[in-house]
Backbone as CSV, one residue per row, in Angstrom:
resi,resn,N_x,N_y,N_z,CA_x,CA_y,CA_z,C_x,C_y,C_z
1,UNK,10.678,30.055,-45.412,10.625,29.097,-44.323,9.531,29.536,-43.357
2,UNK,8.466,28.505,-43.126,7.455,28.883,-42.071,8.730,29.614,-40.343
3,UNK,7.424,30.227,-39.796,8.099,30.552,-38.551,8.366,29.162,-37.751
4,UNK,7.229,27.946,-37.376,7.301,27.261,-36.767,9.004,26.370,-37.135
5,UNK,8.989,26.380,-38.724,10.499,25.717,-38.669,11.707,26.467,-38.160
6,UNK,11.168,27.618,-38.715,12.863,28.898,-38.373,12.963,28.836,-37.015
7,UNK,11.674,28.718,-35.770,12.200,28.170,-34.600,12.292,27.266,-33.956
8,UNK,12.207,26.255,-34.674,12.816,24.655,-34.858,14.509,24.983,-35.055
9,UNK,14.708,25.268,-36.104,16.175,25.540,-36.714,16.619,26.548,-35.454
10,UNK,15.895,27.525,-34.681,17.052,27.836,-33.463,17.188,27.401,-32.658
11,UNK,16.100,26.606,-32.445,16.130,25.619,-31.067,16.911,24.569,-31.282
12,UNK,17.029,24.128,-32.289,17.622,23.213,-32.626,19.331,23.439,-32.547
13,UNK,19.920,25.020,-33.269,20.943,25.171,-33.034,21.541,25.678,-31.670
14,UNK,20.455,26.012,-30.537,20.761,26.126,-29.320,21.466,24.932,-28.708
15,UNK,20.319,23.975,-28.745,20.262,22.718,-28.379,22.276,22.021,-28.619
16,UNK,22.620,22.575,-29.772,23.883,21.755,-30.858,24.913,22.796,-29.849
17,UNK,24.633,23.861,-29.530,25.694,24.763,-29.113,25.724,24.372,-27.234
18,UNK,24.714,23.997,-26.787,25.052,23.745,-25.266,25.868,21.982,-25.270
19,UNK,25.002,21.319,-26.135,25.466,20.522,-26.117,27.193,20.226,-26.576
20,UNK,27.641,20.799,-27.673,28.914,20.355,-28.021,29.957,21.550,-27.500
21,UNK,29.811,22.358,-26.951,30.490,23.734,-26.661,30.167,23.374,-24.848
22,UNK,29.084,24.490,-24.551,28.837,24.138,-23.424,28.950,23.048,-21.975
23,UNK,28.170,21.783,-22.746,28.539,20.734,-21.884,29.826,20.544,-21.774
24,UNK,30.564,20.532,-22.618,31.971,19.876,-21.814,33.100,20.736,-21.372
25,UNK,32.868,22.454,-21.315,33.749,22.622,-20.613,32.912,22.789,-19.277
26,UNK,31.700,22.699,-18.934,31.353,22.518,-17.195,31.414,21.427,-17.056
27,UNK,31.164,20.192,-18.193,31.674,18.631,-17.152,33.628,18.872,-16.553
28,UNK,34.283,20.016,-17.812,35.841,19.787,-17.383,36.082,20.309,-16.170
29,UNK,34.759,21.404,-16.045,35.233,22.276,-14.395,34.586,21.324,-13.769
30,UNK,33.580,20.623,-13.631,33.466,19.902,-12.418,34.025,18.870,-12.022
31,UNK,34.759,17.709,-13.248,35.438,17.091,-12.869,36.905,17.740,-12.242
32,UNK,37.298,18.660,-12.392,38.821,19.529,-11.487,37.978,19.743,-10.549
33,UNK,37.137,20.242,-10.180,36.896,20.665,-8.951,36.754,19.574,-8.056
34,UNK,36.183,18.693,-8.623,36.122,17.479,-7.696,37.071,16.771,-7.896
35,UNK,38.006,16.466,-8.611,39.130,16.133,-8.056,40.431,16.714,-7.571
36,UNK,39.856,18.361,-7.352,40.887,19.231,-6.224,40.142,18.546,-4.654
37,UNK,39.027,18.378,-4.613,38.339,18.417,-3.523,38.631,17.059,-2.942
38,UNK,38.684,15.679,-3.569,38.833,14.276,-3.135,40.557,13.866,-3.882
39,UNK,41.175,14.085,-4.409,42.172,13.815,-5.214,41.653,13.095,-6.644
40,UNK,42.808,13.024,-7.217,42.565,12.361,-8.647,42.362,10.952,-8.619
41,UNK,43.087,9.923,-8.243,42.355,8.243,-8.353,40.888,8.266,-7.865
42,UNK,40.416,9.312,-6.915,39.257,9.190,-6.224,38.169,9.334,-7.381
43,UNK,38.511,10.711,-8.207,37.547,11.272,-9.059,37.316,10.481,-9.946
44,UNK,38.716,9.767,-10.887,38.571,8.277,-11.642,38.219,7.491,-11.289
45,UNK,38.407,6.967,-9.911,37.365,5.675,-9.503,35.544,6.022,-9.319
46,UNK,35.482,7.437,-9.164,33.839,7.715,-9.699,32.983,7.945,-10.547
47,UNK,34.348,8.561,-11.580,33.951,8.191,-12.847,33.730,6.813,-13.408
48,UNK,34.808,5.919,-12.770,34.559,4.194,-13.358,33.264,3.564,-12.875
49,UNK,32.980,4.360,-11.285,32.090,3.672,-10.667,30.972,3.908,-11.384
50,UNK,30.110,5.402,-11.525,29.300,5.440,-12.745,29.086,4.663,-13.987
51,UNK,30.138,4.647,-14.278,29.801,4.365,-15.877,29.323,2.912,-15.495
52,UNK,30.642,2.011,-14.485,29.737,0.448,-14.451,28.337,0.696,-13.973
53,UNK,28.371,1.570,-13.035,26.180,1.212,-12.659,25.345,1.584,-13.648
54,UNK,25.707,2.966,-14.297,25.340,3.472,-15.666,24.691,1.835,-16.511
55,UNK,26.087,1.659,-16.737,25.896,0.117,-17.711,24.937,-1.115,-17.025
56,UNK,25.020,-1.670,-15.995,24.058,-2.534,-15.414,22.640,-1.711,-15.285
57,UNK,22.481,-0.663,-15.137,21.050,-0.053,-15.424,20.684,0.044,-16.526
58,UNK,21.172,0.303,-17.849,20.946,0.353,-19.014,20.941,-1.124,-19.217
59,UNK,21.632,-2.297,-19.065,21.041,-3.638,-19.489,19.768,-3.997,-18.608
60,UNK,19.596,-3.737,-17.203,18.598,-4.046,-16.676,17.064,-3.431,-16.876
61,UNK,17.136,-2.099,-17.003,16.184,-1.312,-17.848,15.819,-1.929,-19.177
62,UNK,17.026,-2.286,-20.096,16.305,-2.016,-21.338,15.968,-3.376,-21.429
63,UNK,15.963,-4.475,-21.107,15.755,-5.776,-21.072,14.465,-5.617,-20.497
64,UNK,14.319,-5.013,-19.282,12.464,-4.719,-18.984,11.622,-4.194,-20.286
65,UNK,12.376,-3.255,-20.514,11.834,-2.793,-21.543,11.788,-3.184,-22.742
66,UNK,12.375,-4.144,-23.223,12.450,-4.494,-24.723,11.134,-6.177,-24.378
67,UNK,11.343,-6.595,-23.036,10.238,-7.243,-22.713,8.388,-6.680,-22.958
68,UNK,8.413,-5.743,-22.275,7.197,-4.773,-22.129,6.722,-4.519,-23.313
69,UNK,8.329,-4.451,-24.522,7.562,-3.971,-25.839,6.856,-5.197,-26.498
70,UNK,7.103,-6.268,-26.089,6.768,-7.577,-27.229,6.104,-7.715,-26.449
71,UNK,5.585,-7.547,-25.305,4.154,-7.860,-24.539,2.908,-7.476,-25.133
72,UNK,3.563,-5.900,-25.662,2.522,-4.742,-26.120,2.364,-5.247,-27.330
73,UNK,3.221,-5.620,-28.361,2.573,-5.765,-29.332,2.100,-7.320,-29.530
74,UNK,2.321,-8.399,-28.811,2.045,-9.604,-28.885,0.725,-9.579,-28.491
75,UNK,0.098,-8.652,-27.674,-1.599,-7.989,-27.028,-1.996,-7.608,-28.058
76,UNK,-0.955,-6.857,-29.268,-2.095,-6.096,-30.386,-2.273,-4.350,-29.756
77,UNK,-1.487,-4.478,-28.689,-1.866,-3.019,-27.937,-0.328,-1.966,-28.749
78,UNK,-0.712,-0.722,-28.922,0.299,0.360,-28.946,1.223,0.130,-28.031
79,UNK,2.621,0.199,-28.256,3.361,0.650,-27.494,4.230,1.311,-27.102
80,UNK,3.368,2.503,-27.189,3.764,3.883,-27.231,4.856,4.157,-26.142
81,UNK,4.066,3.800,-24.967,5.189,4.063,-23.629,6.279,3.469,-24.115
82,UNK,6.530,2.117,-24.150,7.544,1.644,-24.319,8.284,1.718,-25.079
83,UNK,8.136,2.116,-26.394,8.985,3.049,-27.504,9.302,4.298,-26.802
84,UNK,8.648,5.440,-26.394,9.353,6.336,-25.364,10.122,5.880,-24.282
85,UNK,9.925,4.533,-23.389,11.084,4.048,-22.819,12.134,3.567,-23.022
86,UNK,12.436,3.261,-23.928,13.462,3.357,-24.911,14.167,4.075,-25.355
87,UNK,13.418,5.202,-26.201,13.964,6.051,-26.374,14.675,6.669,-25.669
88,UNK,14.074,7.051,-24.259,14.517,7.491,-23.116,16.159,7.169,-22.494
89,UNK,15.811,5.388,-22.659,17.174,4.581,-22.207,18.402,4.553,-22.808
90,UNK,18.033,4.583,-24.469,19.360,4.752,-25.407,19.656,6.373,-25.091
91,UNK,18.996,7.363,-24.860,19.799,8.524,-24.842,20.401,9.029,-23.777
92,UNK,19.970,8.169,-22.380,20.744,8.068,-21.233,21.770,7.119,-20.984
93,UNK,21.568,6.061,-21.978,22.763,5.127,-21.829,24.213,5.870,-22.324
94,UNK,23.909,6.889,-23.501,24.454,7.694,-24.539,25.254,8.635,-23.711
95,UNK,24.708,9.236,-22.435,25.187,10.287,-21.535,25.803,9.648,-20.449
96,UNK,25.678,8.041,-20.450,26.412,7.196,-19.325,27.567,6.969,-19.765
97,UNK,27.855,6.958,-21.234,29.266,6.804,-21.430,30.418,7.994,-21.812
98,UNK,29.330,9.057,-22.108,30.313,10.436,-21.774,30.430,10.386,-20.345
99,UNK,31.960,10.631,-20.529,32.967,11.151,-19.104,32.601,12.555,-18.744
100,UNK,32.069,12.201,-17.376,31.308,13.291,-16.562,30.483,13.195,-15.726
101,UNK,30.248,13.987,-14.860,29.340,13.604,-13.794,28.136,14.438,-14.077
102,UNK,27.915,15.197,-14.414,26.811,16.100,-14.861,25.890,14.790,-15.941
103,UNK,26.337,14.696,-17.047,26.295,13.621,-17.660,25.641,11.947,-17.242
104,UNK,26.507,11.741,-16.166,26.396,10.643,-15.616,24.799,10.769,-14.826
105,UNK,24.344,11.948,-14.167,23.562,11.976,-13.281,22.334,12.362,-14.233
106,UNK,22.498,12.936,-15.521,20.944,13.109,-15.877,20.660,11.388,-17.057
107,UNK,21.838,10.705,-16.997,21.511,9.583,-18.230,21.235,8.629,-17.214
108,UNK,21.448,8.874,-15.737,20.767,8.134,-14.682,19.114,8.468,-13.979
109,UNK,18.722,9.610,-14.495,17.579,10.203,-14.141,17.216,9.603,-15.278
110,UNK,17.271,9.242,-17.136,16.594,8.890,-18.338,15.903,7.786,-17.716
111,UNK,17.166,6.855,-17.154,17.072,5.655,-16.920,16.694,4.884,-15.942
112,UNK,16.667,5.190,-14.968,16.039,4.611,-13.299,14.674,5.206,-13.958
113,UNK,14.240,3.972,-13.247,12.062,3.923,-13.457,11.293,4.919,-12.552
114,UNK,12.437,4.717,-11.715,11.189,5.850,-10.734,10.971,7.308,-11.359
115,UNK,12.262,8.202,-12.266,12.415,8.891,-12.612,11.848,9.355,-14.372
116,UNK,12.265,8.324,-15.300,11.640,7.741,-16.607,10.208,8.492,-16.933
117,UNK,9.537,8.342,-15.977,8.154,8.889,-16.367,7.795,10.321,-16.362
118,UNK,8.575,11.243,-15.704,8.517,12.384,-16.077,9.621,13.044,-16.876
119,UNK,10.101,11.951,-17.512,11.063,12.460,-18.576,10.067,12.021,-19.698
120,UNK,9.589,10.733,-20.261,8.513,10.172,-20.799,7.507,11.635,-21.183
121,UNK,6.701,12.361,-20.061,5.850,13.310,-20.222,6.447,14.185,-21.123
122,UNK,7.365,14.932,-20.823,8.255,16.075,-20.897,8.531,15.425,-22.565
123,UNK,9.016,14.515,-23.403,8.781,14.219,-24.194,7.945,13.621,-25.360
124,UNK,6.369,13.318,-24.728,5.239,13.345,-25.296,4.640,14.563,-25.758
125,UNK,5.090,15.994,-24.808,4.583,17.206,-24.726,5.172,17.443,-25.691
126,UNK,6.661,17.653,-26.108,7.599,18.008,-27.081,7.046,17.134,-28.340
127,UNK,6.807,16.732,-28.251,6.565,15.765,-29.929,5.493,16.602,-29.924
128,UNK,3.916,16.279,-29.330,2.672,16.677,-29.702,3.226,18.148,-30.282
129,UNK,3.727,19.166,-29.302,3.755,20.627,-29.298,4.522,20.706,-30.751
130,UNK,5.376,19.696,-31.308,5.694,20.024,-32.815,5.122,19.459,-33.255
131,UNK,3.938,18.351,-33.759,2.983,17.800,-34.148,1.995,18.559,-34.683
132,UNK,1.581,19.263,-33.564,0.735,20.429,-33.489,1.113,21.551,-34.515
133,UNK,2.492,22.419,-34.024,2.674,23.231,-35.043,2.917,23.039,-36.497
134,UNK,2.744,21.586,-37.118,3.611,21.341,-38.089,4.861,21.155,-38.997
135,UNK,5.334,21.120,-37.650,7.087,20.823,-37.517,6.790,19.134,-38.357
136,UNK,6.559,18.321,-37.017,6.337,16.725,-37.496,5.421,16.310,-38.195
137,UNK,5.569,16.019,-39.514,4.406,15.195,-40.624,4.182,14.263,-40.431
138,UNK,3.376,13.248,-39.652,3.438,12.286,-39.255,3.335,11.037,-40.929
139,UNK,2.530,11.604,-41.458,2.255,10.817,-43.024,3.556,10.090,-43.513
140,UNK,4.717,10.780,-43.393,6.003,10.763,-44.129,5.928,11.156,-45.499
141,UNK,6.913,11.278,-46.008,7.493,11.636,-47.467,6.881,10.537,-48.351
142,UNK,6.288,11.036,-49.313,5.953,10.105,-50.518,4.371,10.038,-50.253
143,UNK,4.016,10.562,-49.159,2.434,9.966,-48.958,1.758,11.422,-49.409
144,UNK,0.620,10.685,-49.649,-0.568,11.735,-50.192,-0.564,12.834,-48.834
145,UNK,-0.350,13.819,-49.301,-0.503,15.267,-48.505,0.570,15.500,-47.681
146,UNK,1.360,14.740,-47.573,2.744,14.990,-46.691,3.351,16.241,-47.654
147,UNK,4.082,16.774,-46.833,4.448,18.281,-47.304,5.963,17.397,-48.089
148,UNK,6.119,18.083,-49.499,7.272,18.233,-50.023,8.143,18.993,-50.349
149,UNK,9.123,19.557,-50.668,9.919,20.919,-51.327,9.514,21.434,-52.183
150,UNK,9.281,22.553,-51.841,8.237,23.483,-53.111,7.105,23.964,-52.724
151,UNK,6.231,22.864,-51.461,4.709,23.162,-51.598,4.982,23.557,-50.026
152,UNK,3.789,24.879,-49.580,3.427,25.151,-49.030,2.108,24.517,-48.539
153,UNK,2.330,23.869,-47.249,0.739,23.113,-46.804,0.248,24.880,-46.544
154,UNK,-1.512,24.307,-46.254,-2.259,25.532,-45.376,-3.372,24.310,-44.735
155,UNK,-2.928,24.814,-43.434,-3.839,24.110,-42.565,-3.910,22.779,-42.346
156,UNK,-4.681,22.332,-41.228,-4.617,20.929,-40.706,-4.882,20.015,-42.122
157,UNK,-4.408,18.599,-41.908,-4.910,17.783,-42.899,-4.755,17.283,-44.217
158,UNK,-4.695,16.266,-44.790,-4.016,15.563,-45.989,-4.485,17.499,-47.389
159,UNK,-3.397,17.037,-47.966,-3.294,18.084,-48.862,-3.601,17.420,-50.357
160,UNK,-3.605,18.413,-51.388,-4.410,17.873,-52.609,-3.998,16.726,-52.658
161,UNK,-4.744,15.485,-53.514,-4.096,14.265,-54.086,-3.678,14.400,-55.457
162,UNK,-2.349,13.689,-55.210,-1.719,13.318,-56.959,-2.498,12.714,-57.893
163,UNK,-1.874,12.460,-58.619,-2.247,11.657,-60.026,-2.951,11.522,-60.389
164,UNK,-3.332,10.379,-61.161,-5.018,10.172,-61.661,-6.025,9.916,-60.531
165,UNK,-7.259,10.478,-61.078,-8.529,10.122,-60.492,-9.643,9.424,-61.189
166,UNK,-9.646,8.105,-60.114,-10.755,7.125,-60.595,-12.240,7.743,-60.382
167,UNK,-13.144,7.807,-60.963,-14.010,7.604,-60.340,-14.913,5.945,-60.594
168,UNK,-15.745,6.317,-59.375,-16.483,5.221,-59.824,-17.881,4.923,-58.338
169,UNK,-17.780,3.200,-58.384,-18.882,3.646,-56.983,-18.896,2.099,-56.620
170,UNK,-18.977,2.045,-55.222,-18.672,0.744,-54.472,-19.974,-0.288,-54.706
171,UNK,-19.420,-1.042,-54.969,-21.108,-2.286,-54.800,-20.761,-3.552,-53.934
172,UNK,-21.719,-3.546,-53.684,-21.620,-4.243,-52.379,-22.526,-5.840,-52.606
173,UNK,-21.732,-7.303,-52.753,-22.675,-8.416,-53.194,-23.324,-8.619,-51.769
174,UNK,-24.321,-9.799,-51.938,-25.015,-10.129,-50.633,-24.380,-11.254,-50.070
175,UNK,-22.979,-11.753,-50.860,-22.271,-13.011,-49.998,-20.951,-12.429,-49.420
176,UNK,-20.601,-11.227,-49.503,-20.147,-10.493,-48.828,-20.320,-9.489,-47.391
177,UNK,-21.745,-9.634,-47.340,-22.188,-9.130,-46.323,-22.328,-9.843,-45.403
């Protein structure tokens, strides 16, 4: 296994261990603490209150956004941002419906616009930075030089080609030109 994957595979199992271990016994202490501090209907009615604004931001967001995307491509333009805004929105909508306030407050940072864009960065950096190392093949599976099981790439760039080789040589008519 290259190094760049083996620390993919720990980051990755970091990532699995805060998330399913971690996160929820500090969402369980903060929800007791805050509802030693305000009582219990209080803490449930802020949990309810979240999740409904949670939810009207996630339809109001992603409706901008699913707009923005058919703008972009109805222009013919990339729409890169807006596939990262998206992305952004489903994985904060995702943390709006886990019970929690920890939770509640960063799938509200994904999602409010003012905030979006330096989450946006912070995840352009992360793609390129595995792009870069060769974590992400952008080619996909099945394509000429995309890495498969077995083969070791070396270095930037499409890798040998399969199968047969044509040769031959382009001609070019003059009612084509």
């Amino acid at each position: 296994m290259s190094p760049a994957r083996s620390r993919g595979l720990r980051w990755a199992q970091a990532v699995l261990f805060i998330v399913f271990i971690l996160m929820p016994m500090i969402e369980i202490y903060v929800i007791v603490q805050v509802g030693q501090q305000i009582g219990v209907l209080w803490t449930v009615g802020l949990l309810v209150l979240s999740g409904v604004v949670g939810t009207w931001l996630i339809r109001h967001e992603g409706a901008r956004t699913w707009r923005a995307l058919r703008e972009a491509l109805d222009s013919g333009r990339m729409p890169a941002t807006e596939i990262a805004d998206g992305a952004l929105i489903l994985v904060g909508g995702t943390l709006m419906v886990a019970p929690g306030f920890i939770t509640d407050i960063l799938g509200i940072l994904l999602i409010f616009p003012l905030t979006r864009p330096i989450f946006r960065g912070l995840l352009a950096a992360a793609v390129s930075r595995r792009m870069l190392a060769g974590v992400i093949d952008v080619r996909g599976p099945g394509r000429p030089g995309a890495d498969r099981p077995g083969q070791e790439r070396r270095g930037p760039g499409p890798g040998p080609a399969e199968g047969p080789v044509v040769r031959g040589e382009v001609v070019h008519d003059d009612d084509d030109q």
